[in-house]
C-alpha positions as CSV (number, residue, x, y, z in Angstrom):
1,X,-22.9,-15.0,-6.9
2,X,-19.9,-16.6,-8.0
3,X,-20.2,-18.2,-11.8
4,X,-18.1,-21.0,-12.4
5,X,-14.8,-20.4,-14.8
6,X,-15.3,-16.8,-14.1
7,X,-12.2,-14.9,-13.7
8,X,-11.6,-14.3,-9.9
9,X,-10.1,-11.1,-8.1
10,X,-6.7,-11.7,-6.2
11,X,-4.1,-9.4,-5.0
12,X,0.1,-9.9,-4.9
13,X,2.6,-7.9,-2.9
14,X,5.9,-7.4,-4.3
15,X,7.2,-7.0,-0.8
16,X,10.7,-5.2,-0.1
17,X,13.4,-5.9,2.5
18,X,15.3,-3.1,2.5
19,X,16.9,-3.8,6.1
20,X,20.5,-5.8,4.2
21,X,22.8,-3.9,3.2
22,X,20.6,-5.2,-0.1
23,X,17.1,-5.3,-0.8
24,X,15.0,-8.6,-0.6
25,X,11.9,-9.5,-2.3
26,X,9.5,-11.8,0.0
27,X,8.8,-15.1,-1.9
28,X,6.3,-17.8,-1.1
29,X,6.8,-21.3,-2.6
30,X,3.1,-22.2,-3.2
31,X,1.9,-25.4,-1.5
32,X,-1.5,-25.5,-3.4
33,X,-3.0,-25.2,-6.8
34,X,-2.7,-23.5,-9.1
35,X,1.5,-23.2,-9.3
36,X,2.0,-25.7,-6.4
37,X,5.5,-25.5,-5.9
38,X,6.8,-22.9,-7.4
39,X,8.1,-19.5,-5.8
40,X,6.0,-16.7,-6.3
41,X,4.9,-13.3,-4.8
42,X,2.6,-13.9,-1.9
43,X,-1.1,-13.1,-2.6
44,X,-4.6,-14.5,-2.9
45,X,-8.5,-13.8,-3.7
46,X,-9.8,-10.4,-2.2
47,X,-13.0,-11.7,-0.2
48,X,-16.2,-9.7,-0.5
49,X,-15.9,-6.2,1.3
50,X,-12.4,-6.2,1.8
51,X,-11.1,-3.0,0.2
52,X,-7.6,-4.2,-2.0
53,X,-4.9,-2.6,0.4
54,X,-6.7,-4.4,3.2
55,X,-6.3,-7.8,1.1
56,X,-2.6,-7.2,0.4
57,X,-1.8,-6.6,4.0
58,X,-3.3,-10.3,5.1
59,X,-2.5,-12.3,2.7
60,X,1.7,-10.7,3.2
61,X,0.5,-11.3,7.1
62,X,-1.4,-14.7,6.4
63,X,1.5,-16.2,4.3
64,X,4.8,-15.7,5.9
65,X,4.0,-14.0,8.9
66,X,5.5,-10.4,7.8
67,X,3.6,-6.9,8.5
68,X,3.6,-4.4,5.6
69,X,2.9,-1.0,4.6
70,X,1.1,-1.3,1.1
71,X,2.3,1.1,-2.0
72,X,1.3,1.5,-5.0
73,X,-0.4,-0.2,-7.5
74,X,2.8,-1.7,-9.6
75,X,0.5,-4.2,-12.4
76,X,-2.3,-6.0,-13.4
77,X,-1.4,-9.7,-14.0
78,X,-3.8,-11.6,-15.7
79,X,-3.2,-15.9,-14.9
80,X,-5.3,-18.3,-17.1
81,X,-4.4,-22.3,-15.8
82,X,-7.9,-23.9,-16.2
83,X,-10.4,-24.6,-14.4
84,X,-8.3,-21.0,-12.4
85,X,-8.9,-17.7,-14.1
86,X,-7.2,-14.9,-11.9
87,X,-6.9,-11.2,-12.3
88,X,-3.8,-9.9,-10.2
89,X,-3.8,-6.8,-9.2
90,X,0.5,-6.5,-7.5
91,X,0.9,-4.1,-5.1
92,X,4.9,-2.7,-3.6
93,X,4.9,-2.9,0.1
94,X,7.7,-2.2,2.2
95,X,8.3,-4.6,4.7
96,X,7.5,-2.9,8.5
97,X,7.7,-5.4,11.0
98,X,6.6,-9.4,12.0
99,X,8.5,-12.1,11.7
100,X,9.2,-14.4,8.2
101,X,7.1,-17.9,9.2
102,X,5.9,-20.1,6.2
103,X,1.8,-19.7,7.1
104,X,-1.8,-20.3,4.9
105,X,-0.6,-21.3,1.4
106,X,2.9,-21.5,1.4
107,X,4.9,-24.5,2.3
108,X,8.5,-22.2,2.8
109,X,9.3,-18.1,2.6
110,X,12.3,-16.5,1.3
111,X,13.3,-12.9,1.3
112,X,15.4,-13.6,-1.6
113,X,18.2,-11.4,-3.2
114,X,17.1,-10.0,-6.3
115,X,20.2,-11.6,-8.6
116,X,18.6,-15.1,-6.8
117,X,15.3,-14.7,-8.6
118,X,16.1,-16.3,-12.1
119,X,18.0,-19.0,-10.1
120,X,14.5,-19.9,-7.9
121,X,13.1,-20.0,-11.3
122,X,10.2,-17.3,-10.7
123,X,8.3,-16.5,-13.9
124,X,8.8,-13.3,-16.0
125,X,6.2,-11.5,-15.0
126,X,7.3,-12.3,-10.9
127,X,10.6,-10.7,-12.1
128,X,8.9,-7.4,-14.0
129,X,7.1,-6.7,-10.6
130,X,9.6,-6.2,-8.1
131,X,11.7,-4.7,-10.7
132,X,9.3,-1.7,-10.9
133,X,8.4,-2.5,-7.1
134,X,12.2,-1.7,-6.3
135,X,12.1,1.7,-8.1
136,X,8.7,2.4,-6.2
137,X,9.7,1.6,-2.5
């Protein structure tokens, strides 16, 4: 049962490009709440049963179309925007296959240069996470 205001389980994927002659980060502008608009890692609620690297892999796949290979466990992000309560748990993935589409929750999909990310205005944290993803995959 589901309490209202409770904190919710969600995953992220700091998801790695490495197939430049630089690696890119997958980032998903958000077309709902909370963070509408703004360009973060792609991720979402883990539904009941689903084990975590399971969750990763379709919300990557449900958001911008990309297939994965999930890594390690890279943080535990904790967002608090009322009514939303999240706990984050960002995985590293290494990008394995599909093909980038804008899908589910985001309205566009990047694989972004890491030198762009301050300029697309992604939030600290965002930034911390692919930074130890990078070193990890």
């Amino acid at each position: 049962m589901f309490v209202e205001g409770a904190p919710r389980l969600a995953v992220g994927a700091a998801v790695i490009d490495r197939g430049e002659s630089e690696p890119r980060v997958l980032l998903v502008r958000r077309a709902h709440p909370p963070m509408a608009g703004t360009w973060s890692l792609p991720g979402g609620r883990v539904e009941p049963g689903e084990r975590l690297e399971v969750a990763v892999a379709r919300e990557v796949l449900e958001e911008s179309g990309l297939v994965v290979r999930v890594g390690p466990l890279v943080e535990v992000v904790e967002v608090v925007d009322p009514p939303y309560h999240y706990v984050i748990l960002d995985y590293a993935c290494l990008r394995t296959g599909g093909d980038l589409r804008a899908g589910d929750d985001a309205s566009e999909v990047i694989l972004a240069r890491v030198d762009d990310l301050g300029r697309l205005g992604v939030t600290e944290a965002v930034r911390r996470v692919v930074t130890r993803a990078l070193v990890l995959q």
